[in-house]
C-alpha positions as CSV (number, residue, x, y, z in Angstrom):
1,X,-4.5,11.5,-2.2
2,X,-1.7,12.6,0.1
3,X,1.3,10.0,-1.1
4,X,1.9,8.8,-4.6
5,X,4.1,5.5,-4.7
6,X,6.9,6.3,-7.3
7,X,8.4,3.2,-7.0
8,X,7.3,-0.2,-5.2
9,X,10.7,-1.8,-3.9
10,X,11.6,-5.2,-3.1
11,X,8.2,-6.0,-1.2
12,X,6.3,-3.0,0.9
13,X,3.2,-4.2,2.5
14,X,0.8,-2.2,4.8
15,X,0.6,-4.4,8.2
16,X,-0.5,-3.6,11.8
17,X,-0.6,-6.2,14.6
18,X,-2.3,-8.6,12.7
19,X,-5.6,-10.4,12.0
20,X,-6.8,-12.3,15.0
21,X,-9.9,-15.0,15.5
22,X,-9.6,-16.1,11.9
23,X,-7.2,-19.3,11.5
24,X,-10.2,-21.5,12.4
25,X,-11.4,-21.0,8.9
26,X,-8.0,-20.6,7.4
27,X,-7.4,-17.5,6.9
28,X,-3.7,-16.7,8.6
29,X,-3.0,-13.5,10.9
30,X,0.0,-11.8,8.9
31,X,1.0,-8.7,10.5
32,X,4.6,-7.2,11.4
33,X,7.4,-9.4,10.9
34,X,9.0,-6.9,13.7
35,X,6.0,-5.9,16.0
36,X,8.0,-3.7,18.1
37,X,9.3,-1.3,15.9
38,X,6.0,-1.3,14.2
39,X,4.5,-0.3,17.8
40,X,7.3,2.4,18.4
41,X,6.8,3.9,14.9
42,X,3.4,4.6,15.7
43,X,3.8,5.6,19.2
44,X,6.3,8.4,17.9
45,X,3.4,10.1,15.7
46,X,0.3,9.9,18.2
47,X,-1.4,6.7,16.8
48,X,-2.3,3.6,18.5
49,X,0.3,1.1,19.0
50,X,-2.1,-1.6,16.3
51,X,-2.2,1.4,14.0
52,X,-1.3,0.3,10.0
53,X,2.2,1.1,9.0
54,X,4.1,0.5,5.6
55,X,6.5,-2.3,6.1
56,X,9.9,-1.5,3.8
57,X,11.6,-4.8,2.5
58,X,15.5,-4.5,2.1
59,X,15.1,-1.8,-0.6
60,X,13.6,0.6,-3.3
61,X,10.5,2.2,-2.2
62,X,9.9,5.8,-3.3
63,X,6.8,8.0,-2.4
64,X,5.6,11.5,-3.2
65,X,4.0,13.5,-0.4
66,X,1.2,15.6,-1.6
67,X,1.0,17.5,1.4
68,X,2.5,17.9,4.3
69,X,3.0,14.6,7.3
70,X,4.2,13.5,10.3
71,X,5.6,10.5,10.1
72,X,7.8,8.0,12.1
73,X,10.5,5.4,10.5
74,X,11.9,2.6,12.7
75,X,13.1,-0.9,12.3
76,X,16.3,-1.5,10.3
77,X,18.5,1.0,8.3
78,X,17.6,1.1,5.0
79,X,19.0,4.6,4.2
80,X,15.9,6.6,4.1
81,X,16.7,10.1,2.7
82,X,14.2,13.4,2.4
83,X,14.9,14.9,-0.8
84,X,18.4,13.3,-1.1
85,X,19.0,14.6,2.4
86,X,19.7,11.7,5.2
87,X,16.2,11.2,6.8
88,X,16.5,10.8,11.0
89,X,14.9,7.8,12.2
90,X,13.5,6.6,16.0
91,X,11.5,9.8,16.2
92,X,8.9,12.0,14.8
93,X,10.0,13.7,11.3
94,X,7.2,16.2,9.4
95,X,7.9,15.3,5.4
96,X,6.8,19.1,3.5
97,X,4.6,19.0,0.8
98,X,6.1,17.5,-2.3
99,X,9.1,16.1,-1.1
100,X,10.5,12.7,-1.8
101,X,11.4,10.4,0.5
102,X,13.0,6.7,-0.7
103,X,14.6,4.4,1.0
104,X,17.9,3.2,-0.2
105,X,19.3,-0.4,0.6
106,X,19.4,-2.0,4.0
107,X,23.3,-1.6,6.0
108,X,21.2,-2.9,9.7
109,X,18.8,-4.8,9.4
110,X,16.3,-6.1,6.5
111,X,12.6,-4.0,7.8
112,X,11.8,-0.5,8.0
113,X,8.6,1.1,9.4
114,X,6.9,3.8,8.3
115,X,4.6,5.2,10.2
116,X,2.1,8.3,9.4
117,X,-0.3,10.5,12.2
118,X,-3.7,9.3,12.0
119,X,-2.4,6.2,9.8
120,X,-3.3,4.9,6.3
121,X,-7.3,5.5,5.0
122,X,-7.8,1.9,3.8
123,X,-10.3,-0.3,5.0
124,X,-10.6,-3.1,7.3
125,X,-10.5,-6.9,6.1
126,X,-11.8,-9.1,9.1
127,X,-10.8,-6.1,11.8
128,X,-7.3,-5.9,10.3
129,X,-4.9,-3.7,7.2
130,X,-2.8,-6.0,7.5
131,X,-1.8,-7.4,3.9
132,X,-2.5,-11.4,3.0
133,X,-0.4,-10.9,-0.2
134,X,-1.3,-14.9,-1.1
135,X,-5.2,-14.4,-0.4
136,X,-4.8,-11.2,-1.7
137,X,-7.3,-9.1,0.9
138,X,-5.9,-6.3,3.0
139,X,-3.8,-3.6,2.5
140,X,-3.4,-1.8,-1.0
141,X,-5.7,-4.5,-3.0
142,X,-3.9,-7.6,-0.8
143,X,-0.7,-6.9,-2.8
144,X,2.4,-5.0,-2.3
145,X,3.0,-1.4,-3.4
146,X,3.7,-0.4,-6.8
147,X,4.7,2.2,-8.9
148,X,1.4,4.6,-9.3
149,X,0.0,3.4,-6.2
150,X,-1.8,6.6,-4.5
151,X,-3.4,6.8,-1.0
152,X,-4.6,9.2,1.6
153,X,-3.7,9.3,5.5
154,X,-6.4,10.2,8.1
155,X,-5.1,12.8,9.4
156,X,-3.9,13.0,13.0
157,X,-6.8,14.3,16.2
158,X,-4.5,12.8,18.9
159,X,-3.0,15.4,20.8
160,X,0.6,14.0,20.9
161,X,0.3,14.5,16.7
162,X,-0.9,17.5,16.9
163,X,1.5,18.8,19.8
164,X,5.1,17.3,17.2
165,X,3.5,19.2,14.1
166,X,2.8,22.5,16.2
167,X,6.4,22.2,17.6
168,X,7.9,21.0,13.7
169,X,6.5,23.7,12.0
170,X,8.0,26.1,14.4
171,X,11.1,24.7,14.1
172,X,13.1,22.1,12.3
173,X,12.3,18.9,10.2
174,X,12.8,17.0,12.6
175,X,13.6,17.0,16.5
176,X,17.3,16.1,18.3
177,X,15.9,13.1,20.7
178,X,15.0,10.0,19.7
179,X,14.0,6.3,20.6
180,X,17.4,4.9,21.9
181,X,16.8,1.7,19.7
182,X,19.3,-0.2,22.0
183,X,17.3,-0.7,24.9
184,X,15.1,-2.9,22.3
185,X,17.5,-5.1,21.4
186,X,17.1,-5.3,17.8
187,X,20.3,-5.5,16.6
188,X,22.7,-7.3,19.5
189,X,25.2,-9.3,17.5
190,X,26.4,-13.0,18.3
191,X,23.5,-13.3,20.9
192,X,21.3,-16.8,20.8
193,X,17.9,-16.7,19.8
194,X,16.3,-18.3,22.8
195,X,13.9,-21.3,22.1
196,X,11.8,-23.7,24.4
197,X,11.4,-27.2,23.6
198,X,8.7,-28.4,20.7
199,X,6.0,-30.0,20.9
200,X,8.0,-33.3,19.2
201,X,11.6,-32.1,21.1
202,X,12.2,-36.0,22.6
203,X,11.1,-37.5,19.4
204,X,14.6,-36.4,18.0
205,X,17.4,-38.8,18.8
206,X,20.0,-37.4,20.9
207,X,22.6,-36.3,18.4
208,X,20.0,-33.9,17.0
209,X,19.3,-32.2,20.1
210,X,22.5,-31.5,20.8
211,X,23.5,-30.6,17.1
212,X,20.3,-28.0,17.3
213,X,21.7,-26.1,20.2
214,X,25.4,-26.6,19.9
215,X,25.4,-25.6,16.1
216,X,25.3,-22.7,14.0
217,X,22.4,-22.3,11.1
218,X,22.6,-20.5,7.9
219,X,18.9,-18.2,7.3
220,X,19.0,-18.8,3.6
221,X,17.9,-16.9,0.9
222,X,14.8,-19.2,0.3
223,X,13.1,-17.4,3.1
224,X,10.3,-14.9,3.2
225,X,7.6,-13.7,5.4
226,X,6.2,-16.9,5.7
227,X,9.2,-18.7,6.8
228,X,12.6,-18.4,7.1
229,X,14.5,-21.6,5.5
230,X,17.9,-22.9,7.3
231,X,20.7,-24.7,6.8
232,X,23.2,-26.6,9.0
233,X,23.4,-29.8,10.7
234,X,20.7,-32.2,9.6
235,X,18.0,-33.3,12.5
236,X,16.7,-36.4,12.9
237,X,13.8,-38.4,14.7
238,X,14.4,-41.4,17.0
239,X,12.0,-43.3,14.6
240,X,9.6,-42.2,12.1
241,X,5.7,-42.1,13.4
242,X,2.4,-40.4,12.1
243,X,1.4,-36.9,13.2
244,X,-1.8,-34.9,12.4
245,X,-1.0,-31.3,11.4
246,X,-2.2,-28.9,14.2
247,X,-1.7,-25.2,15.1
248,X,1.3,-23.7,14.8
249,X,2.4,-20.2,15.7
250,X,5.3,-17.5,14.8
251,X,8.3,-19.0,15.4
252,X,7.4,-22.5,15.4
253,X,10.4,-24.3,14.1
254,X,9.0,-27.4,12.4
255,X,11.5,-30.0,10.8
256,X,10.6,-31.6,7.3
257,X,12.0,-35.0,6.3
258,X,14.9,-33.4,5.1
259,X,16.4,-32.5,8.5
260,X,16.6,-28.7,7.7
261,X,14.6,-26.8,10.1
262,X,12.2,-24.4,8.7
263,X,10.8,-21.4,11.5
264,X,7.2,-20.0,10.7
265,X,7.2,-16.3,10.6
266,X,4.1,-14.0,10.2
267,X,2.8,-15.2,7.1
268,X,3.0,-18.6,8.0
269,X,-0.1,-21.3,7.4
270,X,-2.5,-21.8,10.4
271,X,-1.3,-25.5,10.9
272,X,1.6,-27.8,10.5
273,X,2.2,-31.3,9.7
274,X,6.0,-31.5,10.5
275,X,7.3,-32.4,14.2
276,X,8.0,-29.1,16.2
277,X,11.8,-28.9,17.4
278,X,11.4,-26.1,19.1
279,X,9.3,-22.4,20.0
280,X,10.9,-19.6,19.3
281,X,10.2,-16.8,22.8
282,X,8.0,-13.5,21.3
283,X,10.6,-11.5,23.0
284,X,13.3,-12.7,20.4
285,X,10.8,-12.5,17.2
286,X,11.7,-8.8,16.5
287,X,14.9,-9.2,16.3
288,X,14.8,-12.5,14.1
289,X,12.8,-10.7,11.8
290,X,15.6,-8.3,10.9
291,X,18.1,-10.7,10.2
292,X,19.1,-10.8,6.3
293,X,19.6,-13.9,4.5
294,X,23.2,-15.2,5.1
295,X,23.0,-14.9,8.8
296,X,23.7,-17.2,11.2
297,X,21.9,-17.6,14.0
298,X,22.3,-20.2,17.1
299,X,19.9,-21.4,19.7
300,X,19.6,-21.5,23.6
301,X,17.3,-23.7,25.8
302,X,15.5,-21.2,28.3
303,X,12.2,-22.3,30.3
304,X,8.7,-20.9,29.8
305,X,9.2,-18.7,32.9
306,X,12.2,-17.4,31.5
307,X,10.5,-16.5,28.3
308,X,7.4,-14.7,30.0
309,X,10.2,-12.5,31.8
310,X,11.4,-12.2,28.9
311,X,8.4,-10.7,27.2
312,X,7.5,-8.6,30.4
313,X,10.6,-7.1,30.3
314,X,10.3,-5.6,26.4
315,X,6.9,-4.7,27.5
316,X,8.7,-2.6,30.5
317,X,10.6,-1.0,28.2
318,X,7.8,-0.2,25.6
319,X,5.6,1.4,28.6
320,X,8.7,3.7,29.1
321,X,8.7,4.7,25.6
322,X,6.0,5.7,25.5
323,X,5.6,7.6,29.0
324,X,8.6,9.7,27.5
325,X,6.8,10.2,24.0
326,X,3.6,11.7,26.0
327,X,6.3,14.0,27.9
328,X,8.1,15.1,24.6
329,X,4.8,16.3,23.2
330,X,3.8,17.9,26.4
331,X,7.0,20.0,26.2
C-alpha cells in the first residue's frame, strides 16, 4: 500500500464527479461538493478531470506515504503541511517516501482536495468512487477515512505526470507557479449567490419573495453534504396546496413548512416533496460549497441565459488551466 491513513479527520471521503444514470432507482449521485477544484487538482498531476480525489472536511486528516507521489491539493486552506513544513497548494507537489502530510484546520474555506497521479486503486460502484456514506458503497468501504485505513495509487502513465516527477526529482518539492485560484472565484467575499426562480417561486406570497432576495441567511451548523440548513426571514406560500415529490438537483432550494429554506447539496435525495424557491446556477455551486457554517450568504435573481454564461465562462477559464498545465510539463 502506498498511504497509510494515520488519522481520519472530521469527514474525508474519496469522490470524483459523481455517479450518473442511477437516481431512477434511488440511488443519489454524490460526488464533489466543489467540482472545480476537484477538476483542477487532478488536472495539476496528469489525471483526468473525473479522476477520484480525497475530499478533506474542515480538519484532522493525517496520511503516511509509503513511497514516493505526486500529488495536487486545492480547494480551501486547511493548513496542509509536509513533515511540519507548510505544504504549497494550486500546483503539483512530489510527497518523498515516508513523509507526513496532515492537514490542520480550515482559515479559507471548509474543502480541500487531494489529488494523486494515476489516482486512488479502488474500484468502481455503478461507474463511479465516489463515496455514498448513507448506502455505504463507494470509496473506502462507502465510509469515510479512518485511522489504519491503507490504500495504493495507480501510478501515473500520462505524460504530464510523468514530465512534473522527472522535473521534481531534479529539483525542488515543489515548483514556483501555480493555479492563480482567483480567476475561479472561490472565495470572493460579500458577492450573491445567484439563483433562478423555482419551480413553486409564484406560489410564495409577495412578502417572501422579496424577503428571499432582499435578506441575509445564516448556513447553520445543521448542514452537511446533503444539505445545507438556513436561517433568516421565514417564507411563506400564498395558500397551502398538495405537491408530489419530484426531481430535484444540487442546489435546489426547497422550503419546508417551517419557512427556513433548506439548499440540496451533493448528497442530497433524488426527489423532493417541498415547493422549490429557487435554483441555485452550477457556476456558483463551488463556491457555496466552501462556505463554513456561520456564513451568510444573500441571493440575486439572474435569468437562465445569464446562468449558462455563467457556466461557459468557468468552463473558459478551466480550458485555460489546463492549456497552461500541458505547457508547464512540456517545459
Amino acid at each position: 500500500m502506498s498511504v497509510q491513513v494515520l488519522h481520519g479527520g472530521l469527514l474525508t471521503t474519496v469522490q470524483d464527479l459523481g455517479r450518473f444514470g442511477f437516481q431512477k432507482y434511488g440511488v443519489i449521485v454524490s460526488g464533489a461538493m466543489d467540482c472545480v477544484s476537484m477538476r483542477v487538482a487532478n488536472l495539476l498531476v496528469g489525471n483526468e478531470e473525473e479522476e477520484g480525489v480525497l475530499e478533506v472536511t474542515m480538519f484532522g486528516t493525517k496520511l503516511h506515504f509509503e513511497q514516493d507521489q505526486l500529488v495536487a491539493i486545492t480547494g480551501g486552506d486547511l493548513q496542509p503541511t509536509i513533515d511540519g513544513q507548510p505544504a504549497p497548494m494550486w500546483r503539483p507537489v512530489l510527497i518523498r517516501r515516508g513523509s507526513i502530510l496532515q492537514f490542520k484546520s480550515a482559515i479559507r474555506g471548509c474543502r480541500s482536495y487531494l489529488a494523486f497521479a494515476g489516482g486512488i486503486d479502488i474500484p468502481l460502484v455503478m461507474g463511479s468512487k465516489s463515496t455514498y456514506l448513507r448506502a455505504g458503497i463507494g470509496g473506502l468501504s462507502g465510509r469515510a477515512l479512518q485511522k489504519g485505513d491503507c490504500f495504493a495509487c495507480s501510478g501515473t502513465t500520462n505524460p504530464i505526470g510523468q514530465s512534473f516527477i522527472q522535473q521534481l526529482e531534479q529539483a525542488d518539492q515543489s515548483f514556483t507557479w501555480y493555479v492563480d485560484v482567483r480567476q475561479l472565484g472561490l472565495f470572493r467575499k460579500n458577492e450573491a449567490i445567484r439563483v433562478m426562480h423555482g419551480s413553486e417561486f409564484h406560489r410564495f406570497n409577495p412578502e417572501s419573495r422579496h424577503a428571499f432576495f432582499s435578506s441575509l441567511y445564516k448556513i447553520t451548523t445543521q448542514s452537511d453534504r446533503m444539505g445545507y440548513r438556513l436561517e433568516g426571514p421565514p417564507l411563506h406560500l400564498s395558500e397551502t396546496f398538495d405537491l408530489l415529490s419530484e426531481g430535484v438537483t444540487y442546489g435546489t432550494i426547497q422550503v419546508p413548512s417551517n419557512g427556513q429554506p433548506i439548499i440540496l447539496m451533493a448528497d442530497r435525495q433524488t426527489t423532493g416533496g417541498y415547493p422549490k424557491i429557487g435554483q441555485i446556477i452550477s457556476a456558483d455551486l463551488p463556491r457555496l460549497a466552501q462556505m463554513q457554517p456561520n456564513t451568510e450568504i444573500r441571493f440575486t435573481e439572474v435569468s437562465l441565459e445569464q446562468a449558462e454564461e455563467a457556466l461557459f465562462e468557468i468552463e473558459r477559464v478551466m480550458a485555460d488551466i489546463a492549456l497552461g498545465i500541458r505547457l508547464k510539463a512540456q517545459s
